[in-house]
SEKE-731045 format. One record per residue: z, x, y of N, C-alpha, C in turn; residue in one letter. Coordinates in steps of 0.2 Angstrom, whole numbers, always signed. Example, Ala and Ser with C-alpha at 12.3 -4.5 7.8 and 13.67 -1.06 7.14 Angstrom:
<sites>
- +39,+66,-28,+39,+62,-22,+39,+66,-16,a
- +35,+64,-11,+36,+68,-5,+39,+64,+0,s
</sites>
This chain:
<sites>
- +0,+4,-6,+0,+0,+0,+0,+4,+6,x
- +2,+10,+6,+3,+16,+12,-2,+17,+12,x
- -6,+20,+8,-12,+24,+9,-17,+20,+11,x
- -17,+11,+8,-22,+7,+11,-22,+7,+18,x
- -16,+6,+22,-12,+5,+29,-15,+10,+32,x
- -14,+18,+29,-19,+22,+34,-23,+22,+33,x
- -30,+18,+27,-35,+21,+28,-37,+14,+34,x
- -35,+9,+34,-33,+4,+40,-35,+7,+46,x
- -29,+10,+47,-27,+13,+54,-36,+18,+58,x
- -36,+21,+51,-40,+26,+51,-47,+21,+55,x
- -49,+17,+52,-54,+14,+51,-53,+11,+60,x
- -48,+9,+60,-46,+5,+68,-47,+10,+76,x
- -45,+14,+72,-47,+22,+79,-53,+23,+78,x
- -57,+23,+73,-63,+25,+73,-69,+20,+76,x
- -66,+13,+75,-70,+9,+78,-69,+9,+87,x
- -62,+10,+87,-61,+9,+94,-64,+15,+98,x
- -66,+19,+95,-68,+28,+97,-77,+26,+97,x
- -78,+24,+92,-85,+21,+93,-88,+15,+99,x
- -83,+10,+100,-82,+8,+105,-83,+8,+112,x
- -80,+15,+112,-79,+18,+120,-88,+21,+120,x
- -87,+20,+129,-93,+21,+133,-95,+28,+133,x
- -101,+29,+132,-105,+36,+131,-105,+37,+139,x
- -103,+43,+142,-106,+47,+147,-111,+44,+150,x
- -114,+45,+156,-120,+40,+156,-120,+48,+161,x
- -129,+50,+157,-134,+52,+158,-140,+52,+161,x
- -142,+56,+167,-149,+53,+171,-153,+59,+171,x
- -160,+58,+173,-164,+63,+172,-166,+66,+179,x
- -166,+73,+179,-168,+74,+187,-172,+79,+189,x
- -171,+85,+195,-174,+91,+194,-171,+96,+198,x
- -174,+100,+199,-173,+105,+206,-175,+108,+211,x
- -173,+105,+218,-175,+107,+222,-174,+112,+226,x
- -177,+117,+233,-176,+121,+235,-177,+118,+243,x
- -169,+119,+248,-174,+120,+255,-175,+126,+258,x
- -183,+128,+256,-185,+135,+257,-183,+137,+267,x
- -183,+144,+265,-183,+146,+272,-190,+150,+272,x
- -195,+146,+278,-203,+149,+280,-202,+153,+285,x
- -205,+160,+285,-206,+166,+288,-212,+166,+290,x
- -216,+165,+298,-222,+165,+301,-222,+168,+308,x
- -227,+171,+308,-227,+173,+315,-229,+169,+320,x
- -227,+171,+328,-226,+167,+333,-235,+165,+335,x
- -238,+172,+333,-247,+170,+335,-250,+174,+330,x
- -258,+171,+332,-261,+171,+327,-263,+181,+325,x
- -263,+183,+319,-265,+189,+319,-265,+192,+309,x
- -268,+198,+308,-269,+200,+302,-263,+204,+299,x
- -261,+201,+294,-257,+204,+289,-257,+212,+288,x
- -255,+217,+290,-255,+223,+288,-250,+226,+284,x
- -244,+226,+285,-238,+227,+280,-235,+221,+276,x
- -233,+222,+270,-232,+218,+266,-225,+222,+263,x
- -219,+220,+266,-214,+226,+264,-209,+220,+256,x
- -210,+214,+257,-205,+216,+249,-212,+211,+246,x
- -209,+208,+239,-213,+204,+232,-211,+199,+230,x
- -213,+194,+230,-212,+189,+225,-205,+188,+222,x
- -199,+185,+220,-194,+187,+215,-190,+193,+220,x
- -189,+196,+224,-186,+201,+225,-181,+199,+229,x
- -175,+199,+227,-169,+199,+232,-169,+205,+237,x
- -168,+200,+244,-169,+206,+252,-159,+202,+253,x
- -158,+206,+258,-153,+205,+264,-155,+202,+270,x
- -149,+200,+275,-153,+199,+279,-155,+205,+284,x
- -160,+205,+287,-163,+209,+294,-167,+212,+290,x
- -169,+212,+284,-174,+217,+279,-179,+217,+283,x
- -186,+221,+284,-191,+223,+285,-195,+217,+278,x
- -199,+213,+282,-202,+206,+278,-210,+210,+278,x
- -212,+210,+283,-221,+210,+283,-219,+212,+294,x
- -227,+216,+294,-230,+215,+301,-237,+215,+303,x
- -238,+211,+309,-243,+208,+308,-249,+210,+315,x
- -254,+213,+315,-256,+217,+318,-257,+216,+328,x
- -255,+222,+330,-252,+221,+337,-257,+223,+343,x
- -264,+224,+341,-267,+229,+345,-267,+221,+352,x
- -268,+217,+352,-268,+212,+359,-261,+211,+360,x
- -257,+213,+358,-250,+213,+362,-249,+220,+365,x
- -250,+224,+360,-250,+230,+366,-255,+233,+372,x
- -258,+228,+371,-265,+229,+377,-262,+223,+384,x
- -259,+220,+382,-255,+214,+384,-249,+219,+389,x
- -246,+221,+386,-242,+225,+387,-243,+232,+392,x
- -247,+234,+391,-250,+240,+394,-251,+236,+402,x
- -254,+230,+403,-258,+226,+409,-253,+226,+412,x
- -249,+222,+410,-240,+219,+415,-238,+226,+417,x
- -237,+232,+412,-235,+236,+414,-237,+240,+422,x
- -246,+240,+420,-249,+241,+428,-248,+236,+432,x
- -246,+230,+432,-244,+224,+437,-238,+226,+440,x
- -233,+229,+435,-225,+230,+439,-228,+235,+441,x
- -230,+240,+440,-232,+244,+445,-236,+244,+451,x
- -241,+241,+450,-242,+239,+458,-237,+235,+463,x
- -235,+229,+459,-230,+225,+460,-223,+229,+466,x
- -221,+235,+463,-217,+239,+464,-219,+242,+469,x
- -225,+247,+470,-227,+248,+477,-228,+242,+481,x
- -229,+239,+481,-231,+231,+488,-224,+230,+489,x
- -220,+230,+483,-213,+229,+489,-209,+235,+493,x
- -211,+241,+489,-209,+246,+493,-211,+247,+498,x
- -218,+246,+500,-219,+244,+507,-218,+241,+511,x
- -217,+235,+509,-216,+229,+514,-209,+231,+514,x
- -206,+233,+511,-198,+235,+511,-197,+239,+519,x
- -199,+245,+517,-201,+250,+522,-205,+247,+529,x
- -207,+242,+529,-213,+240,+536,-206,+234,+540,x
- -201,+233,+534,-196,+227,+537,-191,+233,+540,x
- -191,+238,+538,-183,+242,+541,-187,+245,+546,x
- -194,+247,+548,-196,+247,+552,-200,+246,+558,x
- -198,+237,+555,-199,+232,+562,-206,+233,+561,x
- -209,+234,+558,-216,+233,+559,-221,+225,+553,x
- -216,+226,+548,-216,+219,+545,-214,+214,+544,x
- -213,+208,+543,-211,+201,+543,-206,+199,+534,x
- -201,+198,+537,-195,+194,+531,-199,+189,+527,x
- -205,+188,+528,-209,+182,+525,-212,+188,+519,x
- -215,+193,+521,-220,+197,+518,-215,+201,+512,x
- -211,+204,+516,-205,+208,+510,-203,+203,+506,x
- -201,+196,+507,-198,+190,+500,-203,+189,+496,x
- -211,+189,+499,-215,+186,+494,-217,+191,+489,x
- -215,+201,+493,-217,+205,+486,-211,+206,+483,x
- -207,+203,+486,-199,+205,+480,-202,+199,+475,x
- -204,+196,+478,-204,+188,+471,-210,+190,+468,x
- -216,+190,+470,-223,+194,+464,-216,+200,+459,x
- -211,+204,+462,-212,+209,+457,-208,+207,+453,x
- -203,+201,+454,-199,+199,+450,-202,+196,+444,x
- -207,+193,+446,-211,+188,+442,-217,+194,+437,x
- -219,+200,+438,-221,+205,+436,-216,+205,+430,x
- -211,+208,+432,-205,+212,+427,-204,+207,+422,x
- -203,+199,+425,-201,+193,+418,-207,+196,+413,x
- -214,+194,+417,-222,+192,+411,-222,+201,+408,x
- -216,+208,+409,-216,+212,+405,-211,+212,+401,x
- -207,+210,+402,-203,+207,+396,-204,+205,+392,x
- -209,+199,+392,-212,+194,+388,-216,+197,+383,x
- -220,+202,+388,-226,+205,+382,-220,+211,+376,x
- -217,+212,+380,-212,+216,+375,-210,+213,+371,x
- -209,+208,+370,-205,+203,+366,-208,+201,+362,x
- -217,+200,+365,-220,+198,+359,-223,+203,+355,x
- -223,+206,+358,-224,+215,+353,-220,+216,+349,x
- -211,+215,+348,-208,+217,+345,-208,+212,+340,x
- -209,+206,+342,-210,+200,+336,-216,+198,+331,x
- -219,+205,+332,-224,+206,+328,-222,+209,+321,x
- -215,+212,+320,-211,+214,+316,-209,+210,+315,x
- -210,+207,+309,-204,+202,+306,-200,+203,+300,x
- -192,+201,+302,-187,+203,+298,-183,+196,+294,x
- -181,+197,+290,-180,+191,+286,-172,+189,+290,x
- -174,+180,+292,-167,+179,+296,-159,+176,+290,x
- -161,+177,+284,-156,+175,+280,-155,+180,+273,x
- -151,+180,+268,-150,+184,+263,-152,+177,+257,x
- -157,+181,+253,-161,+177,+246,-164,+181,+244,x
- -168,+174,+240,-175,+179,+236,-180,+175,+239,x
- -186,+180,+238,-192,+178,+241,-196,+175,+236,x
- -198,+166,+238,-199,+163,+232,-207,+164,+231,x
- -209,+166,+236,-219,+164,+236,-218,+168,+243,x
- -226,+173,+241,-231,+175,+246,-236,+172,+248,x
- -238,+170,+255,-246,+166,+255,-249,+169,+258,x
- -248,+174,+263,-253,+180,+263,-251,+187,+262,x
- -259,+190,+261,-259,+197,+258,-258,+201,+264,x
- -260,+209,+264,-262,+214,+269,-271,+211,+269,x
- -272,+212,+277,-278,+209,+277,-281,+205,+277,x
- -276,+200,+279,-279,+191,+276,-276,+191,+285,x
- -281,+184,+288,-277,+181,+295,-273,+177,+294,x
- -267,+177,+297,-264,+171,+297,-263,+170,+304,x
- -264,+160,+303,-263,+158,+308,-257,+157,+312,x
- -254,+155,+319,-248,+157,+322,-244,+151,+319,x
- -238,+150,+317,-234,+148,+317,-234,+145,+307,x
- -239,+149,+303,-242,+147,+296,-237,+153,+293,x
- -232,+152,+290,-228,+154,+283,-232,+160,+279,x
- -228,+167,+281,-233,+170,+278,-229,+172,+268,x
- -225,+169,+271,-220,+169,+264,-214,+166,+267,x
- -209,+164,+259,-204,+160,+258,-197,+163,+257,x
- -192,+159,+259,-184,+164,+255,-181,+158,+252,x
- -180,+161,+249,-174,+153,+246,-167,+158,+245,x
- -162,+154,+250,-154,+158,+251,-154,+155,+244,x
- -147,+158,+240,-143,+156,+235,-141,+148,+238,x
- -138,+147,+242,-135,+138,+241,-138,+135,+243,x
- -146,+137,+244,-150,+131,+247,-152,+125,+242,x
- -153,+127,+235,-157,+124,+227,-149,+116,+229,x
- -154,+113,+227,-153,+106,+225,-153,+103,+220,x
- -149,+99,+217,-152,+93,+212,-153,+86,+214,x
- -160,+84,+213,-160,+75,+213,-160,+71,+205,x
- -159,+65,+208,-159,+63,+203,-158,+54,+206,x
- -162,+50,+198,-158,+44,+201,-156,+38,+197,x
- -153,+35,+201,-148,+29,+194,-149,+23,+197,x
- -149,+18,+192,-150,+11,+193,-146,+9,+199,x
- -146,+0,+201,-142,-2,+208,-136,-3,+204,x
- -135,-6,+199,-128,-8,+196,-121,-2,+194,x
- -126,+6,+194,-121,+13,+193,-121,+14,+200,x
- -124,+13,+207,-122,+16,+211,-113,+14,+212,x
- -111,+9,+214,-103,+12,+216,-99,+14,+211,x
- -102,+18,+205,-98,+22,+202,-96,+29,+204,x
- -103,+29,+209,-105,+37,+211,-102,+38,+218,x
- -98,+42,+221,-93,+43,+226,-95,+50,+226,x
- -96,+53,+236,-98,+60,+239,-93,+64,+236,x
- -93,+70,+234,-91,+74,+233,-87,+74,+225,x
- -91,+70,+221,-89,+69,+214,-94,+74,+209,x
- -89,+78,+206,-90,+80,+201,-95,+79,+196,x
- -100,+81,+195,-107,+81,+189,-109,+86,+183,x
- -109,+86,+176,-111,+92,+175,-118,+91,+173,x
- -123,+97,+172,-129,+99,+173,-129,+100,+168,x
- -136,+98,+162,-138,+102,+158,-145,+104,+157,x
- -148,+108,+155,-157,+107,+153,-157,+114,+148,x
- -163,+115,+146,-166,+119,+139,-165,+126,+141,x
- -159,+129,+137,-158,+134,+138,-153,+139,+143,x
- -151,+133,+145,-145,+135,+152,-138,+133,+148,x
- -135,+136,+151,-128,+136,+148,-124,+131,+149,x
- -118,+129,+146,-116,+124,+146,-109,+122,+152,x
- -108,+126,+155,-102,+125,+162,-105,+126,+168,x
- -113,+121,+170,-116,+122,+177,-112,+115,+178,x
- -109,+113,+184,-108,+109,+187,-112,+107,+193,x
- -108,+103,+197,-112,+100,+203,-108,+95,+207,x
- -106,+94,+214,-105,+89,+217,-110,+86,+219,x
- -108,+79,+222,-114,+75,+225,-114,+75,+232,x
- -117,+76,+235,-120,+78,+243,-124,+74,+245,x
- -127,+69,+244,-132,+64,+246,-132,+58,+242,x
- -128,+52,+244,-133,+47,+243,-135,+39,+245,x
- -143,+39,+242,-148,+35,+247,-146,+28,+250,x
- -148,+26,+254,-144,+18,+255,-150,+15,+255,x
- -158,+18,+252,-164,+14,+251,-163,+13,+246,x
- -167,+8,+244,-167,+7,+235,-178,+11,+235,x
- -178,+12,+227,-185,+13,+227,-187,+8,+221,x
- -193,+9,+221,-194,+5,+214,-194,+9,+207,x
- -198,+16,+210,-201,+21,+204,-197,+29,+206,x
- -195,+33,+202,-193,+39,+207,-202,+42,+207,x
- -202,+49,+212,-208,+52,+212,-210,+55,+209,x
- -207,+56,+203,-209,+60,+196,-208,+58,+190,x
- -209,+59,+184,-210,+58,+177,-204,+59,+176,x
- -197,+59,+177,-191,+62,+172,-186,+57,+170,x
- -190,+52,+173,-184,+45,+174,-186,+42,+166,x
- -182,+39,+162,-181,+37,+156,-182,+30,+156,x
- -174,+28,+164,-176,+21,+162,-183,+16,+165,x
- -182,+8,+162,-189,+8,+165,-192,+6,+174,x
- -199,+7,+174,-200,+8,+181,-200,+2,+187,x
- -197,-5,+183,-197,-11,+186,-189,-12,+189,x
- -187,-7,+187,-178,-8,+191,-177,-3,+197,x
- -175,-6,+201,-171,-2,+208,-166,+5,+207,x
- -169,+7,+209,-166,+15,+209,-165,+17,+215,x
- -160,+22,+214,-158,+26,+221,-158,+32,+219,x
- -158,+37,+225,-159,+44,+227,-153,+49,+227,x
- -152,+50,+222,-145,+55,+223,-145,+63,+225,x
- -142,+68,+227,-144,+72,+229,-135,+76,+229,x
- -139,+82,+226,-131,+85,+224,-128,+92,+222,x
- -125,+96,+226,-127,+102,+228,-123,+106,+219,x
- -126,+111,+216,-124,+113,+212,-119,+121,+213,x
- -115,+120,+206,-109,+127,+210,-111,+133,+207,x
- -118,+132,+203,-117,+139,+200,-126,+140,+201,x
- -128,+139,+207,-135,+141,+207,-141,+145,+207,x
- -135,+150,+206,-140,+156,+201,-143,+156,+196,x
- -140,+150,+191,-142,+148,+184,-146,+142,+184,x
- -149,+141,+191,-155,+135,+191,-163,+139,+193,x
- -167,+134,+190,-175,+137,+193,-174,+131,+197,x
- -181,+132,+203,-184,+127,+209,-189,+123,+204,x
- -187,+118,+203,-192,+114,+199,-190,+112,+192,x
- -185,+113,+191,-183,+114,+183,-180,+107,+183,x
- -182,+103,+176,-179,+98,+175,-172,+99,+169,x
- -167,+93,+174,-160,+94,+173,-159,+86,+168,x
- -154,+87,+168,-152,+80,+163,-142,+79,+166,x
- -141,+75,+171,-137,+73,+174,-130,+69,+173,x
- -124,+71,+169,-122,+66,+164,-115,+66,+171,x
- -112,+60,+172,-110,+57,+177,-101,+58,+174,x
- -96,+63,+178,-89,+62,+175,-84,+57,+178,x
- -87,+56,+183,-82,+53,+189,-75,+54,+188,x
- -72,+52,+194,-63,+51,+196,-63,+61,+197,x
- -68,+63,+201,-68,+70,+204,-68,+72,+210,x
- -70,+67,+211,-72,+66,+220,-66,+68,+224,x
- -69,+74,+228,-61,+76,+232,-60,+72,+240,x
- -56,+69,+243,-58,+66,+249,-60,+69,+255,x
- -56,+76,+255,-60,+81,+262,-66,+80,+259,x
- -69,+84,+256,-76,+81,+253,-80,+75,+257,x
- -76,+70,+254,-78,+63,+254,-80,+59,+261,x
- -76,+63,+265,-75,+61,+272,-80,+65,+276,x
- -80,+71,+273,-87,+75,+275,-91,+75,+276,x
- -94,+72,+270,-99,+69,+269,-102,+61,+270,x
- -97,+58,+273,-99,+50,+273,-105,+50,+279,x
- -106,+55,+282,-110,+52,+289,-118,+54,+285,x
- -118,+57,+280,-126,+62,+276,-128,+55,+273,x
- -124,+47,+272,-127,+41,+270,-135,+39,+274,x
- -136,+40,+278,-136,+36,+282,-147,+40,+283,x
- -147,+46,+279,-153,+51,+279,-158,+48,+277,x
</sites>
């Protein structure tokens, strides 16, 4: 009679164990918000100082982009402050000597003032001819080579810093109030290890009908939202890699929570 009583019991845990709710798991990817490195005007690629994959610091030497119309730019202004500079030392000299007018001396202190700013300027664009990486990453993508033009303001290459990488992902409307800013998630995908986590940093107050990629399992006719959710160990993600999202709740920290309440609204 004992031994039927626990296989009883036995049987009663197991049901109740099979009972309980399986984690819920959503399918998602990875994102990057890359940082674009371009020059201010248009000209040709001649230094190409890192590659593809290479971890830089910041102020590294990136690439330089050829200078000969800034320094020709440069050289002009320079013969301007120089003229510029003679006209006021004259007129200087013609006012202490009563032979010139307070009107003529103001108007060549203001030409050489305005001489000195447009050589500063050319300076300035000369020396930004040199581009130096404004962040510490890795350089995700080259777009142009040595000897290619690029256009002013066109990306001649990419950084992705360490905490820029993202996870999205999305869940039905009936799971969103389960999901709370700054709640704990753990990550899984093919070949990654098994302690990547994740907070949650975003989420959507649109509803969609479809996500805009193929990872979504459930079907396409249900209202879905936009989750978006910073990962803790982002070194062990790729940009683009598809993740698998399993939801732990009751982790959500409230500084967190309270940080993030105004990012609803994106």
């Amino acid at each position: 009679m004992n031994a039927l009583r626990a296989s009883l019991a036995v049987l009663a845990l197991l049901a109740l164990f099979g009972c309980a709710e399986a984690p819920k798991t959503y399918q998602g990817w990875v994102e990057a918000n890359l940082i674009f490195v371009a020059p201010d005007e248009t000209g040709r690629v001649e230094n190409l100082s890192v590659r593809e994959g290479e971890h830089i610091d910041k102020g590294a030497p990136l690439f330089t982009v050829d200078e000969d119309l800034q320094r020709a730019d440069l050289r002009m202004n320079e013969a301007l402050v120089e003229n510029a500079q003679q006209a006021f030392d004259r007129a200087k000299l013609l006012l202490q000597t009563r032979t010139g007018t307070q009107k003529a001396h103001d108007d060549a202190e203001s030409a050489l003032r305005a001489a000195e700013a447009r050589l500063n300027s050319a300076r300035t664009r000369l020396t930004r001819r040199k581009l130096a990486s404004p962040v510490t990453g890795t350089v995700q993508q080259v777009y142009f080579r040595p000897g290619e033009m690029v256009p002013a303001g066109r990306p001649v290459l990419s950084i992705l810093p360490p905490g820029n990488l993202k996870l999205r992902f999305f869940v039905p409307q009936a799971v969103l109030p389960q999901i709370a800013y700054g709640e704990r998630v753990k990550v899984s995908c093919d070949g990654c290890p098994d302690d990547i986590t994740a907070r949650v940093s975003f989420i959507s107050r649109t509803a969609e009908y479809t996500p805009p990629v193929i990872y979504s399992l459930e079907e396409r006719s249900k209202l879905v939202f936009l989750i978006e959710a910073l990962p803790d160990n982002p070194e062990k993600l790729r940009v683009g890699q598809p993740i698998d999202i399993t939801l732990l709740g009751g982790s959500a920290e409230p500084s967190q929570t309270a940080g993030k309440a105004g990012e609803a609204g994106k």
